[in-house]
Backbone as ProteinMPNN parsed JSONL, in Angstrom:
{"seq_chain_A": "XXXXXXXXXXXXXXXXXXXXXXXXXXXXXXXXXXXXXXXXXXXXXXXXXXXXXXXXXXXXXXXXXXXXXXXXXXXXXXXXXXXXXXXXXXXXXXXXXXXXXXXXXXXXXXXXXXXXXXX", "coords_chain_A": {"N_chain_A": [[24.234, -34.174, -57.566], [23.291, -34.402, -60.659], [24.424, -35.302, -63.213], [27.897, -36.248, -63.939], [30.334, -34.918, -65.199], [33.295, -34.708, -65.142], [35.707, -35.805, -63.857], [38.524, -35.11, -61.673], [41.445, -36.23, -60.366], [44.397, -35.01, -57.583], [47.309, -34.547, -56.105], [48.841, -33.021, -52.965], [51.0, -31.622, -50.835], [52.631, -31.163, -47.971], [55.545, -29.817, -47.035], [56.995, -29.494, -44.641], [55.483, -27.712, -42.514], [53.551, -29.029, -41.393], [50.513, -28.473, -42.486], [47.43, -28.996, -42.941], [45.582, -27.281, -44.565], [47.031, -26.304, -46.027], [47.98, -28.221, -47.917], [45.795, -29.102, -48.758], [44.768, -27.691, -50.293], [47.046, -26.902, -52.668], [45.924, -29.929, -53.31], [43.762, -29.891, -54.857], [44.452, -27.303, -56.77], [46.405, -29.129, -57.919], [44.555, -30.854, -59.348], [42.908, -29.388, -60.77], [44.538, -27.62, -62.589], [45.217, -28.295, -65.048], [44.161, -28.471, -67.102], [41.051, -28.055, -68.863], [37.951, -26.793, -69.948], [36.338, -26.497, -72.412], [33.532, -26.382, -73.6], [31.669, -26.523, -71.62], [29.825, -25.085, -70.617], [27.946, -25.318, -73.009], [26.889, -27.184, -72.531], [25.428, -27.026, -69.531], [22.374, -26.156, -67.715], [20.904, -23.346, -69.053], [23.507, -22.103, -70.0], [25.13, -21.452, -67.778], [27.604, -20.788, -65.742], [27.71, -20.764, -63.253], [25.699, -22.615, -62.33], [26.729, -24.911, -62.533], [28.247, -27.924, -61.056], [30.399, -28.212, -58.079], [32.116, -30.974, -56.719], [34.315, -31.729, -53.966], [36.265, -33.813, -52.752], [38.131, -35.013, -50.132], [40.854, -36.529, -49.17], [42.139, -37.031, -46.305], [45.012, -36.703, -43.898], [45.508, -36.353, -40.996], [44.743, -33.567, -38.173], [42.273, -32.384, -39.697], [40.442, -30.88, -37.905], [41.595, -28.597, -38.248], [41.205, -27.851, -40.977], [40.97, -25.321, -43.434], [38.077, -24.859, -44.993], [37.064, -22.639, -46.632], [39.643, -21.337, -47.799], [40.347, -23.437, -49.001], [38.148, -23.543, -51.314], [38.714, -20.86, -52.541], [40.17, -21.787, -54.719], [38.613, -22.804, -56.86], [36.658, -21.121, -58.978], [34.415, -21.207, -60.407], [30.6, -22.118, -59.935], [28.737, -24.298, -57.799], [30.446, -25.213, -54.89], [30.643, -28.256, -52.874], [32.03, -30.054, -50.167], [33.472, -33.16, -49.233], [34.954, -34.59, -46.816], [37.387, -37.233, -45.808], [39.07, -39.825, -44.359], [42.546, -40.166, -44.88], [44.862, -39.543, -47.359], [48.234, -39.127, -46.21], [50.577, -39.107, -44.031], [53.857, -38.837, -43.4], [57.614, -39.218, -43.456], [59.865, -35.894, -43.488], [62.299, -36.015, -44.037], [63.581, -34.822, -41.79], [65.742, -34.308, -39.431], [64.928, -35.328, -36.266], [64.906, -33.732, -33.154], [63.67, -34.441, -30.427], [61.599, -37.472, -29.911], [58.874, -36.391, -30.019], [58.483, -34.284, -31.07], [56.683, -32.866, -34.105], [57.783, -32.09, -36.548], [59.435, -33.29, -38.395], [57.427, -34.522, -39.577], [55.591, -35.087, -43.486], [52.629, -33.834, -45.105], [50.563, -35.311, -46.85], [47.692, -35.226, -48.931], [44.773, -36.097, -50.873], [43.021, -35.037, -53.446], [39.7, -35.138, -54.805], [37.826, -34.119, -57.768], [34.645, -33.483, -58.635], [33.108, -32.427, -61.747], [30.171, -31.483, -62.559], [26.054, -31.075, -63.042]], "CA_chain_A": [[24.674, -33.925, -58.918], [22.813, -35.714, -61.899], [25.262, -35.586, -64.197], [29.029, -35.813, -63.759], [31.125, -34.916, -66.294], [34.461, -34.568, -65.158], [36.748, -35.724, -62.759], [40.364, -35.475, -62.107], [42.874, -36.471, -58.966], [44.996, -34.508, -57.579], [47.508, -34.626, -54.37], [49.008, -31.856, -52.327], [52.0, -31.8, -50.087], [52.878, -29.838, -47.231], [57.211, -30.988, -46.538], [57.848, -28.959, -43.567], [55.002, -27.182, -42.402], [52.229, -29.811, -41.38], [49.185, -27.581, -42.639], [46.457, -29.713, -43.793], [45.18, -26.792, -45.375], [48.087, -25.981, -47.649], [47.916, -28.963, -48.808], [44.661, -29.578, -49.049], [44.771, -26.397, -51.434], [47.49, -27.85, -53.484], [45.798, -31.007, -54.179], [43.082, -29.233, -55.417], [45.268, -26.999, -57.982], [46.875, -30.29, -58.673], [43.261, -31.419, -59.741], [42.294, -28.673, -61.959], [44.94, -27.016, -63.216], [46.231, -29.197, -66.089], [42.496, -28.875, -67.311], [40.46, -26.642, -69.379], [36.155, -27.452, -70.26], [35.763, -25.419, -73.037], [32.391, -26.691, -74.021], [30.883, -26.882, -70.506], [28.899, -24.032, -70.991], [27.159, -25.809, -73.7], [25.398, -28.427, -71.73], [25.042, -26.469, -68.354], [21.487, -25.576, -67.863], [21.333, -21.759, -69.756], [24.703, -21.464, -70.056], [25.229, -20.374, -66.596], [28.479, -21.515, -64.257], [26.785, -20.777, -61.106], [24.551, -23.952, -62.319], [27.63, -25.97, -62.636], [28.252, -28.274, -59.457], [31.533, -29.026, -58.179], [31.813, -31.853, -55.333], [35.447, -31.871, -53.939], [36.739, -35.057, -52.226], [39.053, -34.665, -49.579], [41.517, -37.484, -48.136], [43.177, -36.306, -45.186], [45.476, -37.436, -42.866], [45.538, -35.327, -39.867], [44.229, -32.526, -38.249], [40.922, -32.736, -39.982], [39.297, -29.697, -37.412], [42.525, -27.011, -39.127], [40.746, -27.574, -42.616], [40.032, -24.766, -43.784], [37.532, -25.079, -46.397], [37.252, -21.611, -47.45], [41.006, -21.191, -48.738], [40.405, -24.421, -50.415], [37.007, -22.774, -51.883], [39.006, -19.996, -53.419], [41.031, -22.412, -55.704], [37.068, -23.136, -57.819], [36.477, -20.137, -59.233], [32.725, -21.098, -61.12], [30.127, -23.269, -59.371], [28.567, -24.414, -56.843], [30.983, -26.443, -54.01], [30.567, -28.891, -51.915], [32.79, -31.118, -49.899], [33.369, -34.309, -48.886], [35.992, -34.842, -46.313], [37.324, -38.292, -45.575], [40.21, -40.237, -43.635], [42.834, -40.994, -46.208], [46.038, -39.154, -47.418], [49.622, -39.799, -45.535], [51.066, -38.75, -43.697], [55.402, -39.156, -43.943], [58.724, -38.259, -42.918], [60.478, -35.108, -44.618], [63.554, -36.444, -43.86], [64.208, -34.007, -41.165], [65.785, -34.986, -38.036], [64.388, -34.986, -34.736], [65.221, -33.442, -31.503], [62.453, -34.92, -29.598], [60.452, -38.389, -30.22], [57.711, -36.01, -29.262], [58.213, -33.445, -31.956], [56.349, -33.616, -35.446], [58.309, -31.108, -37.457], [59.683, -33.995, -39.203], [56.013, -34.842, -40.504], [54.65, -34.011, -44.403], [51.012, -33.96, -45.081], [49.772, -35.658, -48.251], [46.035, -34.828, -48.853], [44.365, -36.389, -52.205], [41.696, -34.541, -53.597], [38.893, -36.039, -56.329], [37.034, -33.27, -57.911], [33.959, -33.539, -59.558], [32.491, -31.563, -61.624], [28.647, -31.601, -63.558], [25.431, -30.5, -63.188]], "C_chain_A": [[24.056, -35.011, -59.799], [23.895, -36.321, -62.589], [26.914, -35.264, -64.412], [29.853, -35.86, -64.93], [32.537, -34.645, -66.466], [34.825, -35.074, -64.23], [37.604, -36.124, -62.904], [40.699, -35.335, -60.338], [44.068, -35.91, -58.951], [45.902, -34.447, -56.343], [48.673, -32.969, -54.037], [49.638, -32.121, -51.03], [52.597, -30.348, -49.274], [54.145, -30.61, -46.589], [56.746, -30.561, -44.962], [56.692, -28.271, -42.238], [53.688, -27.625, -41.714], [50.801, -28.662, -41.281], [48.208, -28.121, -43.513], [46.082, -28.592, -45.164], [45.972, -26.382, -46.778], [47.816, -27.251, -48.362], [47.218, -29.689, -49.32], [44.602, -28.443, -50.855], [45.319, -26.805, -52.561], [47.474, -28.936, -54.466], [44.614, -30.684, -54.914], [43.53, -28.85, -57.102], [45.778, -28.022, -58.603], [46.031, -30.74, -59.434], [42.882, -30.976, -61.106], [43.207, -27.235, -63.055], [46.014, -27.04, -64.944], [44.952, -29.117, -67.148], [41.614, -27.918, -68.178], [38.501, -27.817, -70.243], [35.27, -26.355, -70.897], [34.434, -25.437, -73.292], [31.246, -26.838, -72.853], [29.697, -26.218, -69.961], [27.541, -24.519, -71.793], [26.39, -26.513, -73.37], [25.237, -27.899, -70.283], [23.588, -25.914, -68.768], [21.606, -23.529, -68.451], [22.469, -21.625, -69.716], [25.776, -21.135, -69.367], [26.438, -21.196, -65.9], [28.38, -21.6, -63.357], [25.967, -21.605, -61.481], [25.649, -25.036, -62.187], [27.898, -26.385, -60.947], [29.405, -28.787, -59.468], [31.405, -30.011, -56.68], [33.442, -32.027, -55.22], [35.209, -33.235, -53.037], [38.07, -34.755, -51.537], [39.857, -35.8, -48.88], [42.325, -37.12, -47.595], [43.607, -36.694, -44.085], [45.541, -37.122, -41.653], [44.724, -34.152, -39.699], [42.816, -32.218, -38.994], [39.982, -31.445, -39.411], [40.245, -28.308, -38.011], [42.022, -26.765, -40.072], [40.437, -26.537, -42.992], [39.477, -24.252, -44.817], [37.259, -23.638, -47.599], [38.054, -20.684, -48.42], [40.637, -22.197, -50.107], [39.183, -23.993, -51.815], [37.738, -21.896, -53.063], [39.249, -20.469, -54.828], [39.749, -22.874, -57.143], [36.677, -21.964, -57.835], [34.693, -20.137, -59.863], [32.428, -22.08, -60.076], [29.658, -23.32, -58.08], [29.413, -25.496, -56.005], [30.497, -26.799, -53.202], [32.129, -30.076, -51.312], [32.505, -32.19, -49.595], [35.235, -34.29, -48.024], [36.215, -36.321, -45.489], [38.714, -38.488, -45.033], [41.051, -40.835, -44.971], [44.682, -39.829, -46.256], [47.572, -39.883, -46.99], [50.337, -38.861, -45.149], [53.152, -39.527, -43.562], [56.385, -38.798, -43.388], [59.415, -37.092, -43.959], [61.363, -35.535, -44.256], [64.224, -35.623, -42.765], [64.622, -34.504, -39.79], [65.852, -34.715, -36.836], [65.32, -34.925, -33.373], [64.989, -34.228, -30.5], [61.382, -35.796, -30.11], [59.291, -37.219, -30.202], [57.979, -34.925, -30.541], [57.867, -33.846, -33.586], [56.83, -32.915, -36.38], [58.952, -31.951, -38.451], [58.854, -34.538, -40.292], [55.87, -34.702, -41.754], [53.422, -34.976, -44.451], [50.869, -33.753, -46.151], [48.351, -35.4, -48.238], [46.304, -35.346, -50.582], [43.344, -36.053, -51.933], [41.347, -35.147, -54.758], [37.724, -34.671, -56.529], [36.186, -33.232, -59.228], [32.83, -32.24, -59.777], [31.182, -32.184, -63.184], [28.005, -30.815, -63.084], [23.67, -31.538, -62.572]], "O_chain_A": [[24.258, -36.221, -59.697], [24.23, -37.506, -62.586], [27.257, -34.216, -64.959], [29.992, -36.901, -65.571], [33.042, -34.396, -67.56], [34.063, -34.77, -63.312], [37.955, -37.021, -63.67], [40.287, -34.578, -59.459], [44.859, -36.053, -59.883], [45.232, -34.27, -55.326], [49.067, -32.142, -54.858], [49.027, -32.738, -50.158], [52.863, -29.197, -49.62], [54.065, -31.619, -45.888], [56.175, -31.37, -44.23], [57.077, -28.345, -41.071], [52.811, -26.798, -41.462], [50.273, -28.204, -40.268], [48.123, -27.78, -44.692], [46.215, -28.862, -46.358], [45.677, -26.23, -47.963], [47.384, -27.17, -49.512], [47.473, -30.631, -50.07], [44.433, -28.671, -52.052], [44.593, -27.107, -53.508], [48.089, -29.169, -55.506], [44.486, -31.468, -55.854], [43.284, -29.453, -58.146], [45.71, -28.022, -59.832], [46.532, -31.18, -60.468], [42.635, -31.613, -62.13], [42.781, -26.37, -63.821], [46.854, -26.376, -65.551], [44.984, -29.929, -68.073], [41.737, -26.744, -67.829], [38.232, -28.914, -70.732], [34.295, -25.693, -70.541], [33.965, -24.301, -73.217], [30.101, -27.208, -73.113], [28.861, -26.614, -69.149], [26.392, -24.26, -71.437], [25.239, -26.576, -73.801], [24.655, -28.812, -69.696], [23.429, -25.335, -69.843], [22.46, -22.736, -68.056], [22.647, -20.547, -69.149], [26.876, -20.734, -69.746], [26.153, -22.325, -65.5], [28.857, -22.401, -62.553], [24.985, -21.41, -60.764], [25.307, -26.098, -61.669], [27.827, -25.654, -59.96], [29.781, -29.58, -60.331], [30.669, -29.71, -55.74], [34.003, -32.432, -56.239], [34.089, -33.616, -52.697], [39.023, -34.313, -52.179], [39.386, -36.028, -47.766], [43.375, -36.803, -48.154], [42.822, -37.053, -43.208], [45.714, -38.182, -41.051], [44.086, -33.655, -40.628], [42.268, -31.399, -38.256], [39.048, -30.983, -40.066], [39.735, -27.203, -38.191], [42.093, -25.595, -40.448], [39.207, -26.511, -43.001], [40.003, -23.405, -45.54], [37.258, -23.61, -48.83], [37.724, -19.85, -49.263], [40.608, -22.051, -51.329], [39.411, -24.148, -53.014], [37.498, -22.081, -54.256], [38.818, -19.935, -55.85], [40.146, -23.211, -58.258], [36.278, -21.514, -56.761], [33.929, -19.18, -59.735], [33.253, -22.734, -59.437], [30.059, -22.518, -57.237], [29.196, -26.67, -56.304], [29.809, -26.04, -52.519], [32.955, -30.655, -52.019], [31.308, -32.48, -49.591], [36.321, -34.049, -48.552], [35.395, -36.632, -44.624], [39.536, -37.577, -45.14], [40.613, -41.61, -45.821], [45.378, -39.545, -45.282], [47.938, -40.984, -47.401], [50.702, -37.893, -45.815], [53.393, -40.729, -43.682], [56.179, -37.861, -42.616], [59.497, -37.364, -45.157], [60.974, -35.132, -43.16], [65.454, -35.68, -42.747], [63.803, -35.091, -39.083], [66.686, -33.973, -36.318], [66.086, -35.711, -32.817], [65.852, -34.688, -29.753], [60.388, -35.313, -30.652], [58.444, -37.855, -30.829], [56.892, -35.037, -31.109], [58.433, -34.729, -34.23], [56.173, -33.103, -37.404], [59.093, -31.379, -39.532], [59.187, -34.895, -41.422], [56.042, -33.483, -41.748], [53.206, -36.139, -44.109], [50.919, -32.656, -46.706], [47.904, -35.405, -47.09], [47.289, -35.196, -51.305], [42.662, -36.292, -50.937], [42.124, -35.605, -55.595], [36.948, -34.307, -55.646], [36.574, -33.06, -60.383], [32.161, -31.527, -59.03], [31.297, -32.872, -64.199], [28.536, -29.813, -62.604], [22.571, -30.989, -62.649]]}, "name": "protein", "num_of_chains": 1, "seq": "XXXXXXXXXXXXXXXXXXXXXXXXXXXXXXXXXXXXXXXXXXXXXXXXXXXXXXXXXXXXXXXXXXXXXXXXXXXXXXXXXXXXXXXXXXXXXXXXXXXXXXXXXXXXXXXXXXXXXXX"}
């Protein structure tokens, strides 16, 4: 990407459920949905949103091979994506209480996403 012209942080929480991907998804929407780039058109080569480049940023605490990037894909509707997936997030307790040292149902799965977007 030459030229970045946006980015926003966003995180994404899965309580109960430990599913990286939900909440990879999440931190995503968290990212870009507060957001609007009315003018982005204007400096994109011709005009075009399929020229626009987005680069997601993924910090994730777990699970790492469940990702799956094509849900998270959906959530970028123009553009070209790419990822970046890195060690990072948190993992936590939901407050739920355990049966079995050995069970992780108590787990949630923070994921912070950084999503940039230019050209």
């Amino acid at each position: 990407m030459d030229k970045i012209m946006f980015i926003e942080i966003g995180t994404g929480i899965d309580l109960h459920g430990q599913n990286v991907t939900k909440a990879a998804v999440r931190a995503v929407q968290n990212a870009i949905h507060h957001n609007s780039m009315p003018g982005i058109r204007s400096v994109l080569p011709e005009g075009d949103l399929n020229q626009m480049k987005v680069n997601v940023r993924l910090a994730v605490p777990a699970d790492k091979e469940l990702l799956d990037l094509e849900q998270v894909r959906e959530e970028l509707p123009y553009g070209q994506v790419t990822f970046e997936i890195i060690d990072g997030g948190m993992l936590t307790s939901s407050g739920i209480l355990l049966q079995d040292k050995e069970d992780r149902n108590d787990l949630a799965y923070v994921v912070i996403a950084s999503v940039e977007v230019g050209y």
